[in-house]
Every structure is written in C-alpha cells, then in structure tokens.
FIKOLZA-1660 file (N, C-alpha, C; in steps of 0.1 Angstrom, whole numbers, plus 5000, padded with zeros to 4 digits):
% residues 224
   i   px   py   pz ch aa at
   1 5008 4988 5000  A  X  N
   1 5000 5000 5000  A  X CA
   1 5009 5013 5000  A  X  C
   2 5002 5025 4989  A  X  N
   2 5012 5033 4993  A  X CA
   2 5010 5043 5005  A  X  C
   3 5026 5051 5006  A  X  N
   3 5028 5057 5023  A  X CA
   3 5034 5068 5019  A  X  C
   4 5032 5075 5032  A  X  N
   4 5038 5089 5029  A  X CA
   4 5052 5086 5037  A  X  C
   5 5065 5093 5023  A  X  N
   5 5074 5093 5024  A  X CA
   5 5079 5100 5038  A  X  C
   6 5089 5095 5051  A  X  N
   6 5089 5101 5061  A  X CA
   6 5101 5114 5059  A  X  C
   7 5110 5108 5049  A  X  N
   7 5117 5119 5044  A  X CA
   7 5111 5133 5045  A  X  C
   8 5098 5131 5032  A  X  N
   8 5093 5142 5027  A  X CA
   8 5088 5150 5037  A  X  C
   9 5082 5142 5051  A  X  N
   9 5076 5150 5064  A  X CA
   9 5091 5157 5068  A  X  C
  10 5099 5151 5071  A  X  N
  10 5113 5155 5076  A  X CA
  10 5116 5170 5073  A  X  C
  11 5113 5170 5053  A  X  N
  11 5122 5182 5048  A  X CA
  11 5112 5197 5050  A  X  C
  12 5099 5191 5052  A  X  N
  12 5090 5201 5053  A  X CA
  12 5087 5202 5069  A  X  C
  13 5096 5199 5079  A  X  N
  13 5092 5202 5093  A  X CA
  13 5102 5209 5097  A  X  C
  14 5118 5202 5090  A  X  N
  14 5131 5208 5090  A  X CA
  14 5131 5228 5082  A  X  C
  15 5125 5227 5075  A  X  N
  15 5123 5241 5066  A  X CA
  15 5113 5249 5071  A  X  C
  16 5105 5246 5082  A  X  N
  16 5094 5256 5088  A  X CA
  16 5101 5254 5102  A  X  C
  17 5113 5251 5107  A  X  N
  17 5118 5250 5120  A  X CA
  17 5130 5260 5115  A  X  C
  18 5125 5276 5117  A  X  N
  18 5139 5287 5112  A  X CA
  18 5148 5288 5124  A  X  C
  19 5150 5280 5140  A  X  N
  19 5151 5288 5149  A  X CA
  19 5166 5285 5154  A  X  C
  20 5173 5276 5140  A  X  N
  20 5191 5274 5134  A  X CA
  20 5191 5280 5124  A  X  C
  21 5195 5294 5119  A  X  N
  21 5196 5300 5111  A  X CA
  21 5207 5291 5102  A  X  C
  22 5201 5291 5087  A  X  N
  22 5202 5282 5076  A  X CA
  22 5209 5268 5074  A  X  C
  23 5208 5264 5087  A  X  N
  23 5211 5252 5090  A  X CA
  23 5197 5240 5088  A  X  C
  24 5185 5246 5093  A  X  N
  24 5175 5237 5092  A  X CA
  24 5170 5236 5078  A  X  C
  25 5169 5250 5073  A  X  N
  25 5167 5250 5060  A  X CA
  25 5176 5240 5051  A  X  C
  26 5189 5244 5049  A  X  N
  26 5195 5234 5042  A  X CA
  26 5194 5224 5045  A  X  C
  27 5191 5220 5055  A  X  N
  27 5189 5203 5056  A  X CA
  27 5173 5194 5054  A  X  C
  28 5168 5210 5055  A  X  N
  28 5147 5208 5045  A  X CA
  28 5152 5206 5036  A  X  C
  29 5160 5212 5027  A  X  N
  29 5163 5211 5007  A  X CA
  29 5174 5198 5004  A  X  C
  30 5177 5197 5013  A  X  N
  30 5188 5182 5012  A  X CA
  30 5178 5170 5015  A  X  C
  31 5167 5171 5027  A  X  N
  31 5162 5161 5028  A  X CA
  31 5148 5157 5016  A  X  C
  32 5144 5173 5013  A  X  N
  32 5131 5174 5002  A  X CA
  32 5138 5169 4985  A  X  C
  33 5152 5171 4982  A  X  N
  33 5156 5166 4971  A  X CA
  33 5156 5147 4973  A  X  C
  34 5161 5145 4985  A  X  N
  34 5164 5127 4988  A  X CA
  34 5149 5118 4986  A  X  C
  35 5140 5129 4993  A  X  N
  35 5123 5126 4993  A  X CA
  35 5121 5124 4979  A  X  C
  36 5126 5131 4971  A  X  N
  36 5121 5129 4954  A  X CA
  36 5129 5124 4945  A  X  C
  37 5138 5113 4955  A  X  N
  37 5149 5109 4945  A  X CA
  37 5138 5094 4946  A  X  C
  38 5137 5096 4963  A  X  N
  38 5133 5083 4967  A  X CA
  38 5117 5078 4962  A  X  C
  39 5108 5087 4965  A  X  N
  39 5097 5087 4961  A  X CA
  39 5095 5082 4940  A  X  C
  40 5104 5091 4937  A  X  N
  40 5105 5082 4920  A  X CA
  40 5106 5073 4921  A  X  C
  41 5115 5067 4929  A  X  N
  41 5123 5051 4927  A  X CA
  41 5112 5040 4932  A  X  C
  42 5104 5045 4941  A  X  N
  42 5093 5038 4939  A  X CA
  42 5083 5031 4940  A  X  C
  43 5079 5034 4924  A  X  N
  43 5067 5026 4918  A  X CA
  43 5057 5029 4922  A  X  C
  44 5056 5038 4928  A  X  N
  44 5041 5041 4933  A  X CA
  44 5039 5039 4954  A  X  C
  45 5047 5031 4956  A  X  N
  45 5048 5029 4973  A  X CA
  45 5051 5037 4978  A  X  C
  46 5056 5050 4978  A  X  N
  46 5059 5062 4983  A  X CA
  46 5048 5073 4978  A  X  C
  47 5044 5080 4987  A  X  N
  47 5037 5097 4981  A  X CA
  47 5042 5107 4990  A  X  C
  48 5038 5118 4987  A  X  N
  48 5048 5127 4998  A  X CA
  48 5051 5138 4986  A  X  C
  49 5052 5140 4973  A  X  N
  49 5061 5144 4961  A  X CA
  49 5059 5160 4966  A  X  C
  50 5042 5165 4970  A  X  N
  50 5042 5178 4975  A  X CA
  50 5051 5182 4987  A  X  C
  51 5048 5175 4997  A  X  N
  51 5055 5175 5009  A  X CA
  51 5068 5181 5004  A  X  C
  52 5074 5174 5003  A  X  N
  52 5095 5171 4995  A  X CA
  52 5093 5184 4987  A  X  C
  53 5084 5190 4976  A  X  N
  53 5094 5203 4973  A  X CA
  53 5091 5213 4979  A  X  C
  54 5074 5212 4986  A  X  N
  54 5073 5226 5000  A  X CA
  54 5085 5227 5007  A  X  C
  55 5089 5214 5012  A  X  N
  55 5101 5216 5023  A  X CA
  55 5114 5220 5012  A  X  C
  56 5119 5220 4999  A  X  N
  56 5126 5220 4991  A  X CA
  56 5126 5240 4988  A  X  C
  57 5112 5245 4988  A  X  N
  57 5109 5258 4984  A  X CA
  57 5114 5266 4996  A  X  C
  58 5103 5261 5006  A  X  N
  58 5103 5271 5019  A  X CA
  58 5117 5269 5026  A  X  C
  59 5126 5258 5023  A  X  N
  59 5138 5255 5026  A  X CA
  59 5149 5267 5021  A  X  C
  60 5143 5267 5011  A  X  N
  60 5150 5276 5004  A  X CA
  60 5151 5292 5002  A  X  C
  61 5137 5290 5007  A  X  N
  61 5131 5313 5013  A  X CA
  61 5141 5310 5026  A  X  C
  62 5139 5304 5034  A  X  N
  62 5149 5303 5048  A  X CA
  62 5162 5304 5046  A  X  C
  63 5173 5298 5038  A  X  N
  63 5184 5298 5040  A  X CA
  63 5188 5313 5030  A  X  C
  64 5179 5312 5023  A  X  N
  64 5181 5330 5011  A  X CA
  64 5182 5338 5022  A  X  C
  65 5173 5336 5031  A  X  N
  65 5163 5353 5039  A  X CA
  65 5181 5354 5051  A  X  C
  66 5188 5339 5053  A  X  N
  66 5202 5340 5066  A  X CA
  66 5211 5342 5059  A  X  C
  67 5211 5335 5048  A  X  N
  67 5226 5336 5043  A  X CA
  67 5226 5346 5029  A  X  C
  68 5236 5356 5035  A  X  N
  68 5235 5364 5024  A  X CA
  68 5243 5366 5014  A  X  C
  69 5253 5352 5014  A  X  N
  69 5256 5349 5000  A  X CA
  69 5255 5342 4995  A  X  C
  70 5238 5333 4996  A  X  N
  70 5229 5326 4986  A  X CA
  70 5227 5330 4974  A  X  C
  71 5232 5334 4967  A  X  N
  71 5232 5340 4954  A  X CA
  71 5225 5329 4945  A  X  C
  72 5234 5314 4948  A  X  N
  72 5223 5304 4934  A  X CA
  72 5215 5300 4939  A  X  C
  73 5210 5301 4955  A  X  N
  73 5201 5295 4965  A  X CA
  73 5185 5307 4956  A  X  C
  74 5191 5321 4954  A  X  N
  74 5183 5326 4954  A  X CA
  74 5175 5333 4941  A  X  C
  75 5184 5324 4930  A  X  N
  75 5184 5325 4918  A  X CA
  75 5175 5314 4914  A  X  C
  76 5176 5305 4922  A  X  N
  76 5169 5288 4919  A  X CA
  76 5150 5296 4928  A  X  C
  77 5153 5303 4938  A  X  N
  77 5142 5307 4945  A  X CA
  77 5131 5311 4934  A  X  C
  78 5138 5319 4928  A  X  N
  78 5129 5331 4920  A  X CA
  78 5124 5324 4909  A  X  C
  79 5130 5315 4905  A  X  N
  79 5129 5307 4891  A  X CA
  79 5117 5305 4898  A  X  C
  80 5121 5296 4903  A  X  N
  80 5105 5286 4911  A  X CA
  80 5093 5294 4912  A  X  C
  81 5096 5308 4922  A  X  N
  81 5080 5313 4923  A  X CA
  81 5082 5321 4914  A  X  C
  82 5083 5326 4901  A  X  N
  82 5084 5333 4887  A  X CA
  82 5074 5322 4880  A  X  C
  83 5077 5314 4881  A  X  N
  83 5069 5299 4876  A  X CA
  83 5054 5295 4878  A  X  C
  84 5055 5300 4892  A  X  N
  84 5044 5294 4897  A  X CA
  84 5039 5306 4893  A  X  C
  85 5039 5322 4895  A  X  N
  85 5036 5329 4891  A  X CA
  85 5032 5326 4880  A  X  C
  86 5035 5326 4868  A  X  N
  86 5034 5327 4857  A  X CA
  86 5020 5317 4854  A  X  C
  87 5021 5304 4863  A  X  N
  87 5013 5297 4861  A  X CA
  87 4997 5300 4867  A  X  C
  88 4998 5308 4877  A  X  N
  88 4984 5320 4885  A  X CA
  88 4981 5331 4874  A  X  C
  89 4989 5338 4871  A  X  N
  89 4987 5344 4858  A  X CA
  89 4977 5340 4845  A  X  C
  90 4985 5328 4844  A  X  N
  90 4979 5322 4831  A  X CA
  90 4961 5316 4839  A  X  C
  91 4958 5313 4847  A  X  N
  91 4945 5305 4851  A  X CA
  91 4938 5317 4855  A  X  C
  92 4941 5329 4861  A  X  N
  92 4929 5339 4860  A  X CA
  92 4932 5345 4845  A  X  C
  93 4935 5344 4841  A  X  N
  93 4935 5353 4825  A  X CA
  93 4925 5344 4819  A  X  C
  94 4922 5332 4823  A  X  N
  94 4913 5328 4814  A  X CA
  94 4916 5326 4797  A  X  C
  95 4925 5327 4793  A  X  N
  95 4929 5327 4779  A  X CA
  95 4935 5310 4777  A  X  C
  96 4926 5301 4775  A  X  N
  96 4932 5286 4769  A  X CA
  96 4945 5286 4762  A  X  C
  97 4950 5292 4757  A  X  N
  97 4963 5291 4752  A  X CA
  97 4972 5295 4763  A  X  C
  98 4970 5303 4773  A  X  N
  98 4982 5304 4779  A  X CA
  98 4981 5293 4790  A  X  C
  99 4969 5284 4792  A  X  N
  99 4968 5280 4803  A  X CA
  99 4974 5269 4798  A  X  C
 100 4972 5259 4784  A  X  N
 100 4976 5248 4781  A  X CA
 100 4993 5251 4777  A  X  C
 101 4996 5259 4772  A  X  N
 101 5010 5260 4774  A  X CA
 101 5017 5257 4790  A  X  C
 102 5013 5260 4802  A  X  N
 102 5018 5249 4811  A  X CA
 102 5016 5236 4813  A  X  C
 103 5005 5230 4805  A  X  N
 103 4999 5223 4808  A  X CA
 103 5002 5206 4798  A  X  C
 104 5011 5197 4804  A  X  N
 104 5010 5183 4798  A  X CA
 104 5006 5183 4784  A  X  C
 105 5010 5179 4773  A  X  N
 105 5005 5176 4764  A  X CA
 105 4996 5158 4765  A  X  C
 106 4993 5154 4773  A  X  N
 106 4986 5147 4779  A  X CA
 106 4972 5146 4782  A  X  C
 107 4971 5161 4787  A  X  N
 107 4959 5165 4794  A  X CA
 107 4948 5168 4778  A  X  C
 108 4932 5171 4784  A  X  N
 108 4926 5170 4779  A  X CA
 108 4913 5181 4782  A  X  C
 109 4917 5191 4786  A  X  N
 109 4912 5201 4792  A  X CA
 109 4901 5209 4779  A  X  C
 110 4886 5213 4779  A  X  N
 110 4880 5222 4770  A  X CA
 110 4884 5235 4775  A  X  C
 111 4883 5244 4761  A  X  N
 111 4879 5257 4764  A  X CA
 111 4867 5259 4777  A  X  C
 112 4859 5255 4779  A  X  N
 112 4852 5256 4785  A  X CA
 112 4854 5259 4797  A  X  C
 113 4863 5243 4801  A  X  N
 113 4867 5240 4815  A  X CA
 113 4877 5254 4821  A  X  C
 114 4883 5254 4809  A  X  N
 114 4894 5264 4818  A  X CA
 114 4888 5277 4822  A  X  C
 115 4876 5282 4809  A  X  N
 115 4872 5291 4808  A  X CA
 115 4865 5298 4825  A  X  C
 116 4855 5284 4828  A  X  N
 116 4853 5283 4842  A  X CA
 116 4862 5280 4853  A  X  C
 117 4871 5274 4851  A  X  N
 117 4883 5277 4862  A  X CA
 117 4885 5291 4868  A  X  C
 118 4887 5300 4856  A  X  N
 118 4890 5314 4857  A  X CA
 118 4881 5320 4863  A  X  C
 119 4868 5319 4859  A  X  N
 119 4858 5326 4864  A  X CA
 119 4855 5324 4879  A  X  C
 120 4855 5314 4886  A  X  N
 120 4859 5307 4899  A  X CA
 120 4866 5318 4908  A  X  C
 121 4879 5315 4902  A  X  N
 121 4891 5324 4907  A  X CA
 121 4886 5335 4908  A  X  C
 122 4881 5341 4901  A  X  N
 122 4882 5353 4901  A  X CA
 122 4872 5359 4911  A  X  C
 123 4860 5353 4908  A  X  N
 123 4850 5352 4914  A  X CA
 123 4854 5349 4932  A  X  C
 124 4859 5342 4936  A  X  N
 124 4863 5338 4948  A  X CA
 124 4874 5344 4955  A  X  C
 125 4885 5350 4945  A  X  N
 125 4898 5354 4953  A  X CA
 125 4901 5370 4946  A  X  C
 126 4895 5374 4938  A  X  N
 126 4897 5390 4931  A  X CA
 126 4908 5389 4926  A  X  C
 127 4916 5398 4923  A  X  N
 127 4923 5401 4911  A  X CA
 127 4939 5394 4920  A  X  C
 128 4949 5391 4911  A  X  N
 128 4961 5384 4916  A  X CA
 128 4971 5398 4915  A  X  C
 129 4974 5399 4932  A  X  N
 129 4987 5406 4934  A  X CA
 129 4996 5407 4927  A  X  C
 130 5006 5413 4928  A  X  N
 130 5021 5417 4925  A  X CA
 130 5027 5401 4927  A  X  C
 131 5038 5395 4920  A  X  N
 131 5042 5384 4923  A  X CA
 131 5053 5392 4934  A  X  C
 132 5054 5382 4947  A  X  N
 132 5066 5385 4960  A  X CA
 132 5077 5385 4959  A  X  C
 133 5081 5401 4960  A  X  N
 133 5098 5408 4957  A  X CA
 133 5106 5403 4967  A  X  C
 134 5113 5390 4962  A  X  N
 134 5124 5384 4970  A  X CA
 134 5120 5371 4983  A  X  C
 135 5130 5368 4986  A  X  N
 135 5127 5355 4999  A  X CA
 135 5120 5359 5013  A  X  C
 136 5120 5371 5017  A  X  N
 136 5116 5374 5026  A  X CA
 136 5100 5377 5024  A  X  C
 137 5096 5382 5013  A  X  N
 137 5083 5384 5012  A  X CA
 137 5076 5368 5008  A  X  C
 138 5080 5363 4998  A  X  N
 138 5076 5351 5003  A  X CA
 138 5073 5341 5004  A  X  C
 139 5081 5345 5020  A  X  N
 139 5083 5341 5030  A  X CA
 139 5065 5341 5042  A  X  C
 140 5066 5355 5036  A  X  N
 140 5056 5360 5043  A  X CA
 140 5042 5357 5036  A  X  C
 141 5042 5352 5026  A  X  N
 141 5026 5350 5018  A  X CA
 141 5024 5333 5026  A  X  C
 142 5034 5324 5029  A  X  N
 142 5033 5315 5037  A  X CA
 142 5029 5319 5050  A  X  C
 143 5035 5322 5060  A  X  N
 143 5034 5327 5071  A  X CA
 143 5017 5331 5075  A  X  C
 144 5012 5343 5068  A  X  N
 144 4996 5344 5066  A  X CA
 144 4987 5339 5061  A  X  C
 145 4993 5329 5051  A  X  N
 145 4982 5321 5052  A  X CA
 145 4981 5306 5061  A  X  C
 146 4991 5305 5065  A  X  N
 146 4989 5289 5078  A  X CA
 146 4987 5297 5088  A  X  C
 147 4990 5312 5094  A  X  N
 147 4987 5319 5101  A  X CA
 147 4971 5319 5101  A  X  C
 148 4966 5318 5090  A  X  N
 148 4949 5321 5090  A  X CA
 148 4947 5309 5091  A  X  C
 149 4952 5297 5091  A  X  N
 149 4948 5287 5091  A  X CA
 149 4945 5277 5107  A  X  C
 150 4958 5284 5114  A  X  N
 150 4959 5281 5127  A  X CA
 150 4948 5294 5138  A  X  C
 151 4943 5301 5131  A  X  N
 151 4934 5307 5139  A  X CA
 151 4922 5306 5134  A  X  C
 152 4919 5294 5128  A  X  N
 152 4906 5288 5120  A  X CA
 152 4900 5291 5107  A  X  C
 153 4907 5299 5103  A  X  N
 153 4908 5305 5086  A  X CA
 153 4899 5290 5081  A  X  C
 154 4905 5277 5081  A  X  N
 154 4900 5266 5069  A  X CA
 154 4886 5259 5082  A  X  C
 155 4874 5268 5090  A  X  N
 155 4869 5254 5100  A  X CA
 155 4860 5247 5092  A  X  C
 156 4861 5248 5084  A  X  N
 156 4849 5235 5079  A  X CA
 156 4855 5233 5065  A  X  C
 157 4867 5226 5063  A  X  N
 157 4871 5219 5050  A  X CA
 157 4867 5210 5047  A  X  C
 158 4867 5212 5033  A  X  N
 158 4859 5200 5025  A  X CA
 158 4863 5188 5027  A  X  C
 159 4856 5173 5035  A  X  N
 159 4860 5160 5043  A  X CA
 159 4868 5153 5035  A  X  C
 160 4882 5148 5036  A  X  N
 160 4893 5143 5037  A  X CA
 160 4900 5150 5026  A  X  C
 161 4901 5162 5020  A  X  N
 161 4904 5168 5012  A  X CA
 161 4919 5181 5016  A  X  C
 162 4915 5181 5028  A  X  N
 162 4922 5194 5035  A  X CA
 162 4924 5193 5052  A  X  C
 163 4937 5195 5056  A  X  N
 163 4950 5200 5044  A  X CA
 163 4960 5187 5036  A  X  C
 164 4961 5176 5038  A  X  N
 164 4965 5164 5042  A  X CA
 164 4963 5158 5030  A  X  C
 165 4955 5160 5020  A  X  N
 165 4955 5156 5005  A  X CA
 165 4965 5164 4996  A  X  C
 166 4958 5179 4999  A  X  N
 166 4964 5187 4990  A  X CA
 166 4978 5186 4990  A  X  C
 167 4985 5185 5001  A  X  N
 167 5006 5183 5000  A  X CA
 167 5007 5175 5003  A  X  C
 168 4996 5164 4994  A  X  N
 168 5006 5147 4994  A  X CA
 168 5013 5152 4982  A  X  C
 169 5006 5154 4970  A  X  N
 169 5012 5149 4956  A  X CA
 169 5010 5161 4950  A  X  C
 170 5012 5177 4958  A  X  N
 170 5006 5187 4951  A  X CA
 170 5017 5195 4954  A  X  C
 171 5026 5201 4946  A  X  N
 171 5033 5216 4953  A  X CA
 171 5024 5225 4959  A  X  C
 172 5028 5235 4966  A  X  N
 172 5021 5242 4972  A  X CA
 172 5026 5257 4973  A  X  C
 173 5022 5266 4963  A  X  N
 173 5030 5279 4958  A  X CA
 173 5020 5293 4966  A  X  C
 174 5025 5299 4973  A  X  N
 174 5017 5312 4989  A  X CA
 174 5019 5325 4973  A  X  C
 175 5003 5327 4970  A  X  N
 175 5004 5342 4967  A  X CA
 175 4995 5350 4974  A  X  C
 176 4992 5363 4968  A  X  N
 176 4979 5374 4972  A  X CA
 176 4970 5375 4965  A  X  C
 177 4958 5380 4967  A  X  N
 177 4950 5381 4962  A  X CA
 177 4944 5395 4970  A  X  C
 178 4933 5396 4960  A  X  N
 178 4925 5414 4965  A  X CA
 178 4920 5404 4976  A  X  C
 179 4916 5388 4978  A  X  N
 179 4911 5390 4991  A  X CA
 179 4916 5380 4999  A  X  C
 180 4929 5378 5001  A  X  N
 180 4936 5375 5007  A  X CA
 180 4948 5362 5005  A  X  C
 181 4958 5359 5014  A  X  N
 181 4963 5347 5002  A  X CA
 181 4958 5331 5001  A  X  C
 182 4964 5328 4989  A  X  N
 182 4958 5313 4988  A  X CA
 182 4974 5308 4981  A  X  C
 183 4969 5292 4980  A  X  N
 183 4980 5283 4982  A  X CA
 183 4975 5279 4964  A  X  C
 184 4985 5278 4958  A  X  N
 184 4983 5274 4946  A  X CA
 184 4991 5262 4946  A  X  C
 185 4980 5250 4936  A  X  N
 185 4983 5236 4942  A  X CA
 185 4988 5233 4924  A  X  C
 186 5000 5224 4922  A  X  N
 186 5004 5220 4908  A  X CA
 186 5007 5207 4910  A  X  C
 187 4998 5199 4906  A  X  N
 187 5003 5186 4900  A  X CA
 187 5008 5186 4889  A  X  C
 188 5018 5175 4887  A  X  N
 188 5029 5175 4878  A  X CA
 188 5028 5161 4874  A  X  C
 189 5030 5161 4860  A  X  N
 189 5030 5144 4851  A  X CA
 189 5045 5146 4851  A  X  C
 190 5040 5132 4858  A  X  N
 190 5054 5125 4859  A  X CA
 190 5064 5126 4843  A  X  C
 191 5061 5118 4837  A  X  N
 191 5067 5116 4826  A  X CA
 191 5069 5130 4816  A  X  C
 192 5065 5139 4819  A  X  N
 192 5064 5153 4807  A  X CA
 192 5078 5161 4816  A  X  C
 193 5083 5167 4805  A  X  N
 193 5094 5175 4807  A  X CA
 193 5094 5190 4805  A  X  C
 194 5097 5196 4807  A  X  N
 194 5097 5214 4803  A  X CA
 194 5099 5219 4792  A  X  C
 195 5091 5228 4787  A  X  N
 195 5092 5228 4772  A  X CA
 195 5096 5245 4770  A  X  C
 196 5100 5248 4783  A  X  N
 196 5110 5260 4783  A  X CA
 196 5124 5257 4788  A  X  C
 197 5137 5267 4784  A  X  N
 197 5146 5264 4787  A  X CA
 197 5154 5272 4801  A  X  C
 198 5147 5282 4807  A  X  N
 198 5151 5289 4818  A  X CA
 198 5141 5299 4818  A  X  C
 199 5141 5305 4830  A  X  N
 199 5134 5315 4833  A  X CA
 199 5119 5314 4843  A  X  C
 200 5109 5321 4844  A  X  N
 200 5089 5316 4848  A  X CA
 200 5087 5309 4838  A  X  C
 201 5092 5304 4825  A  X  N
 201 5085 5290 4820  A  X CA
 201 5088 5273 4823  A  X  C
 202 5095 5277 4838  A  X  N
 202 5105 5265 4843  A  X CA
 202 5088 5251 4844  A  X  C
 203 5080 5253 4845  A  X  N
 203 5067 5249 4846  A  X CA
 203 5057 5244 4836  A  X  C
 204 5065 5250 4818  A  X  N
 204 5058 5248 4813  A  X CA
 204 5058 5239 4802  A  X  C
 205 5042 5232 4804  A  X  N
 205 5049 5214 4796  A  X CA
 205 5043 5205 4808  A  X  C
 206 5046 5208 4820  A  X  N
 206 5047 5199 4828  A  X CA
 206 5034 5192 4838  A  X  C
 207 5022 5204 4837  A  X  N
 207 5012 5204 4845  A  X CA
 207 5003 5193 4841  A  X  C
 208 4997 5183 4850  A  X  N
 208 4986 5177 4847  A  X CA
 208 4970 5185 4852  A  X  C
 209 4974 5192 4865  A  X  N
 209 4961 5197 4871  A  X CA
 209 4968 5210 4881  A  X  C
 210 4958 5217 4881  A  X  N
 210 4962 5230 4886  A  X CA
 210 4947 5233 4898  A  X  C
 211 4951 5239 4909  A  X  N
 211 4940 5242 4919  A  X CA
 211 4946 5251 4929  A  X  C
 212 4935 5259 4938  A  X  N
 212 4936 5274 4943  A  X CA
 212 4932 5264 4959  A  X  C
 213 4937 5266 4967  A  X  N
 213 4933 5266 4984  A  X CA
 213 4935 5277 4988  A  X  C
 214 4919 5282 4991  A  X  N
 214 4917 5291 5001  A  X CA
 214 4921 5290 5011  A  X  C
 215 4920 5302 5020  A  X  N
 215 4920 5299 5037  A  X CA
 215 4906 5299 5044  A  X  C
 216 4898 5299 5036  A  X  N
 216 4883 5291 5042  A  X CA
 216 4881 5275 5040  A  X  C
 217 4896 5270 5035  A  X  N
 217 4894 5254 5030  A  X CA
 217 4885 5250 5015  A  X  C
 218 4879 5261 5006  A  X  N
 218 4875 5261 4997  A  X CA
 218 4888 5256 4982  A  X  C
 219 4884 5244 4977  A  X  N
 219 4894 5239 4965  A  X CA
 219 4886 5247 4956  A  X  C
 220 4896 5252 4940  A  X  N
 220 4891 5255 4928  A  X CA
 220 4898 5249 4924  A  X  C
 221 4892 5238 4918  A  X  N
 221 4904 5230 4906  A  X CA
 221 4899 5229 4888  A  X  C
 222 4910 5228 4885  A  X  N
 222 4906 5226 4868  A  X CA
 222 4901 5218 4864  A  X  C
 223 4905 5206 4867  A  X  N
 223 4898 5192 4863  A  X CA
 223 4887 5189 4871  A  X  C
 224 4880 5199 4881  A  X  N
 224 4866 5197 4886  A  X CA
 224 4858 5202 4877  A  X  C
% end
C-alpha cells in the first residue's frame, strides 16, 4: 500500500523550524531533494512528492532570507515562484492558450473547463497581486496564510480533502489576492518534461492539474 514518504515529512518540518539560522533550511532542501529521489524510485509505494518540494521551496526562502551569500540559492528561488507565478497568471487570465501552454501535452482540458476555472478564481479570490519581491516576502505570503489557518481560517474543510491531501502529491505555491492569500496547488506528470529552457517557463509542459486553496478550506480546481 502506498505511504507517505517520512523523508518528505522530515524536509518540510526541517524548513518551517527557522530557529538554526540556515542550517534547518539546508537540511529541508537536502532532505526534500532525497524525498524525490526516493519517492520516484518507487513505483508508486511512496507519496509525499508535495510534501518534499514545499520543504525544498520554503527551505530555500529560509536559508536565502540567513545567508546572504545565497546567490544560486536565490536565483533557483525566484525561478520557482516566477513559475508558479506565471502559472496563476495564466489561470485567471482565462485565455486557453496560455493555460495549456503549462499544461502536459497529455491533458485534455476544454475551452470551456478552463474558461470556468478562471471565472471561479476570480470570482472567489479578486484580482492576483504583485508576484513576491524576494525571499523574505515570500516568506511572508506563507506565514499568513497557515497563520489564517491556525486561527481557524479553513473550520469547515471539504472532508478528507484538507490540508493532508492537497501536499501529498501537490506543490504548494503562497500568493495574494484582492482578498487575501491562497496556496496554489500543481500537479505534475510525471513523465512530461519542460518545454522551456530557463526563466517563469520552468513549469511549462509539465502540469497535469492546477487548483487554488483558500484559507476558508474552499478547493478551485481545473479538472473539477
């Protein structure tokens, strides 16, 4: 049966414990890379893949925000949320083309579907913020939203859905919104590769499903 990789708990308990300045962190991004060496290897008896790069990401806002000559720590940072950005961008724009450009050549998504994805979004979270200038900020779009979370932000989540589904097998990317932040969730096909070569298209190619967590516990997903 499959289990959640204890690595992957490891790297994301190690990367939200800042109180060894970039020592925990680096050892969240060391343990969240081993989580995804291991979880590929296999076959399906491991899950955790969200877990391992949250602790991989937020590992990484941590040891950027101490060490201040993280230079590739913080070059690899930006790629990542530039990416995910890019990928929030594209799902409220509502424009099918920009959305299937992240998206698996696999998938099988209508105009339709996306069409209503967007409308959702928008509808539920208002317009998408500024993407977050540097590690320290965030840092901080995490922070307020588990912050809302831990003072009951999610009390009535949808049953076995939240939080404990969403970062088995989902990254977990903290933006803003006009009405406050949400967790943007990316599942990733295994087998699809990037069909950019650097930069916010580090993402694209690769999506099987894309979804929004509120901090009322409310899912918007594409494939719903």
């Amino acid at each position: 049966p499959e289990r959640t990789s204890k690595m992957a708990i490891s790297s994301l308990v190690c990367s939200l414990v800042c109180c060894i300045p970039a020592i925990t962190g680096t050892l969240g991004v060391l343990l969240g890379i081993g989580a995804l060496i291991r979880i590929s290897s296999s076959r399906g008896r491991l899950s955790g893949r969200g877990l391992a790069i949250a602790g991989i990401v937020i590992g990484l806002l941590v040891t950027s925000a101490w060490v201040g000559g993280g230079v590739a720590a913080s070059k690899t940072l930006n790629a990542f949320v530039s990416s995910g950005y890019s990928v929030a961008s594209a799902a409220h724009s509502g424009d099918p083309a920009l959305v299937r450009a992240k998206l698996s050549s696999s998938t099988t998504y209508t105009d339709e579907q996306i069409k209503a994805f967007s409308v959702q979004l928008n509808a539920k979270l208002g317009n998408l913020k500024p993407q977050p200038a540097g590690p320290l900020k965030a840092w901080d779009m995490y922070s307020r939203f588990f912050g809302s979370l831990s003072k009951g932000g999610a009390a009535q989540p949808a049953p076995g859905r939240f939080p404990g589904q969403q970062l088995q097998n989902e990254a977990p990317l903290a933006f803003d919104y006009d009405n406050g932040p949400a967790l943007l969730l990316l599942s990733f096909d295994g087998g699809a590769r990037s069909t950019a070569t650097s930069g916010a298209g580090m993402f694209d190619g690769m999506l099987e499903d894309v979804a929004v967590l509120t901090i009322d516990g409310t899912v918007i997903r594409l494939s719903d």
